[in-house]
C-alpha positions as CSV (number, residue, x, y, z in Angstrom):
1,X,136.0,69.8,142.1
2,X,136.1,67.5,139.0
3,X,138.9,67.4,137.1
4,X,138.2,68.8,133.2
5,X,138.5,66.0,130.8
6,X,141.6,65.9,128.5
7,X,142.2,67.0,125.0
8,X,143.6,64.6,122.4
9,X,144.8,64.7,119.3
10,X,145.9,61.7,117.0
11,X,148.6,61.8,114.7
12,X,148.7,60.9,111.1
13,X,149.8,57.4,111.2
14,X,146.5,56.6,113.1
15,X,144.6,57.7,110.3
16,X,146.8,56.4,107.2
17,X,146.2,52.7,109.0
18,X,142.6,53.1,109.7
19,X,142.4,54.5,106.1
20,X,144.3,51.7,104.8
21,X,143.1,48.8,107.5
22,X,139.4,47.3,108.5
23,X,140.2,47.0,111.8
24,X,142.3,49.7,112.4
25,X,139.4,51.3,111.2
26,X,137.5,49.8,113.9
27,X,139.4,51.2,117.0
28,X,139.9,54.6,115.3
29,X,135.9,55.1,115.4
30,X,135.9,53.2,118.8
31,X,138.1,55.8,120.2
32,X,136.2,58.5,117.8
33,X,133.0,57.6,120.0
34,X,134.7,57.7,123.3
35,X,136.4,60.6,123.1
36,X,134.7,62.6,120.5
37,X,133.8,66.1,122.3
38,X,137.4,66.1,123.6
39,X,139.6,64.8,120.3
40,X,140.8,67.8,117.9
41,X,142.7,67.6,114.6
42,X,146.3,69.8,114.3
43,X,146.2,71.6,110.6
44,X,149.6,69.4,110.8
45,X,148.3,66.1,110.1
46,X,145.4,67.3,108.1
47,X,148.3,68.9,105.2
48,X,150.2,65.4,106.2
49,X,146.9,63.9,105.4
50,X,146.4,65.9,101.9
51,X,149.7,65.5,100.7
52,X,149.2,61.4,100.7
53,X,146.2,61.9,98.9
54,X,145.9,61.0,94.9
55,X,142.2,61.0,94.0
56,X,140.1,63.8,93.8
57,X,137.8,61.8,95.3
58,X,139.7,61.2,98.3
59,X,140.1,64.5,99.0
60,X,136.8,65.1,99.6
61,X,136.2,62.5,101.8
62,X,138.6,63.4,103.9
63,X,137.5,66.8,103.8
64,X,133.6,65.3,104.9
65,X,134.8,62.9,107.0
66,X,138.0,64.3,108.7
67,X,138.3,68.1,108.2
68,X,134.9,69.2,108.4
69,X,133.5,67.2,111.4
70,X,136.3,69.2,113.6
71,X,136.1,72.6,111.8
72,X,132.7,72.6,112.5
73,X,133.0,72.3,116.1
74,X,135.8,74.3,116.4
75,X,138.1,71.5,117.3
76,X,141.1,72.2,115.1
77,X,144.8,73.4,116.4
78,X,147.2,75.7,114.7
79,X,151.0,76.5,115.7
80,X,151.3,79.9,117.0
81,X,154.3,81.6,115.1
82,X,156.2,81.0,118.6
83,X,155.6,77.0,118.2
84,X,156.9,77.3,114.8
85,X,159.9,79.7,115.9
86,X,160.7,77.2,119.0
87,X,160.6,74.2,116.6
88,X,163.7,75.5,114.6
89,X,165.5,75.9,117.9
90,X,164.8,72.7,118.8
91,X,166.0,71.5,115.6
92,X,169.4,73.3,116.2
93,X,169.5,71.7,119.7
94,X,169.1,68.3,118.2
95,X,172.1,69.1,116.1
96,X,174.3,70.6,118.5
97,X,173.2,68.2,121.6
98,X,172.0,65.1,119.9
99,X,174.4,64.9,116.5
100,X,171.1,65.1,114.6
101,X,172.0,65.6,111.1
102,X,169.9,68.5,109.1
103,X,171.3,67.6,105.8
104,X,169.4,64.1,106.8
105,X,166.1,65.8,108.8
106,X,162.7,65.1,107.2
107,X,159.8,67.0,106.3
108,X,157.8,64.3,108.8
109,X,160.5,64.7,111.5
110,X,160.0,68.1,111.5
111,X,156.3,68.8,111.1
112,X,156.6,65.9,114.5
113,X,158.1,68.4,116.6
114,X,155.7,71.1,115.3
115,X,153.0,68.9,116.8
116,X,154.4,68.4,119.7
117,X,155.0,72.3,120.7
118,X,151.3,72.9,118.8
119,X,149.7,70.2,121.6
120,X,151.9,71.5,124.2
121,X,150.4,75.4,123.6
122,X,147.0,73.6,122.8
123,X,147.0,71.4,126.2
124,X,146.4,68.4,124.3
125,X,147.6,65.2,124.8
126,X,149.1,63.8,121.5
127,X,147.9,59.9,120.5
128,X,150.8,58.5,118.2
129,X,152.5,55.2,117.4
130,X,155.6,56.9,116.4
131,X,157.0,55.8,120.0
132,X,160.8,56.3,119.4
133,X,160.6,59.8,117.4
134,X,158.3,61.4,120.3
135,X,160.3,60.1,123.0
136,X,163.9,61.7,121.2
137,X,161.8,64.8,120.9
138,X,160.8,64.9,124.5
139,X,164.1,64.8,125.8
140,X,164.0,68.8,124.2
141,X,160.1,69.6,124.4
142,X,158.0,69.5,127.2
143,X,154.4,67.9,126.5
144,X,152.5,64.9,127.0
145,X,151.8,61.8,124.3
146,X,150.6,58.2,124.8
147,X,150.4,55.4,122.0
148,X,146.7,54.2,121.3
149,X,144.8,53.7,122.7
150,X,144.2,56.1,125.5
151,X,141.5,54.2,128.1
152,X,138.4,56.3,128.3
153,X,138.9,57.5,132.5
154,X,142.4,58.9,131.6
């Protein structure tokens, strides 16, 4: 029996550099044409997206370019009001088990964890950079992430 292929999604940073840098760029649509049918977007990083966003005019290219491509073929992920439920309790557990700070907690820290529950419920293997924050909130959530870029047999 073959194995069914796996489910990605990339996190914001990937697309703020290949926004921001030619050949970022470059292995962003390398991995975009590679792993295309099996790559989703979380409504996460498309808000985290939005909120960087101070043209008009950017908007709607992302919209075109991002939003749209995976809307149309159904490839988006949402948190299910468990994930977001579960991601305050893992936020308290930080606190009372890792001497996280809330007073100090940001909105990107936060909306991380959220990810990681939403690709955990999704089955979807998260593509990040953000090594160190993933790996402090693995040691409280169960899911899978690599950094980029994932080779095309994984």
């Amino acid at each position: 029996m073959r194995r069914s292929p796996r489910k990605y999604v990339l996190d914001t940073q990937l697309f703020i550099h290949a926004f921001r840098e030619a050949s970022a760029n470059e292995r962003l649509q390398a991995l975009h044409r590679a792993f295309s049918p099996f790559e989703y977007l979380s409504v996460i990083v498309a808000q985290e997206l939005r909120a960087g966003l101070k043209r008009p005019e950017d908007r709607k290219a992302l919209e075109r370019h991002v939003v749209n491509i995976f809307a149309r073929t159904d490839r988006v992920i949402t948190p299910s009001t468990a994930a977001w439920h579960r991601s305050g309790d893992v936020l308290a557990e930080m606190v009372w088990q890792d001497g996280l700070e809330m007073t100090r907690v940001s909105k990107a820290f936060a909306n991380d964890i959220l990810l990681a529950l939403s690709c955990r419920e999704s089955g979807c293997v998260l593509v990040t950079e953000n090594e160190r924050d993933f790996r402090r909130i693995r040691r409280f959530v169960t899911f899978e992430f690599t950094t980029p870029w994932p080779a095309e047999d994984d």
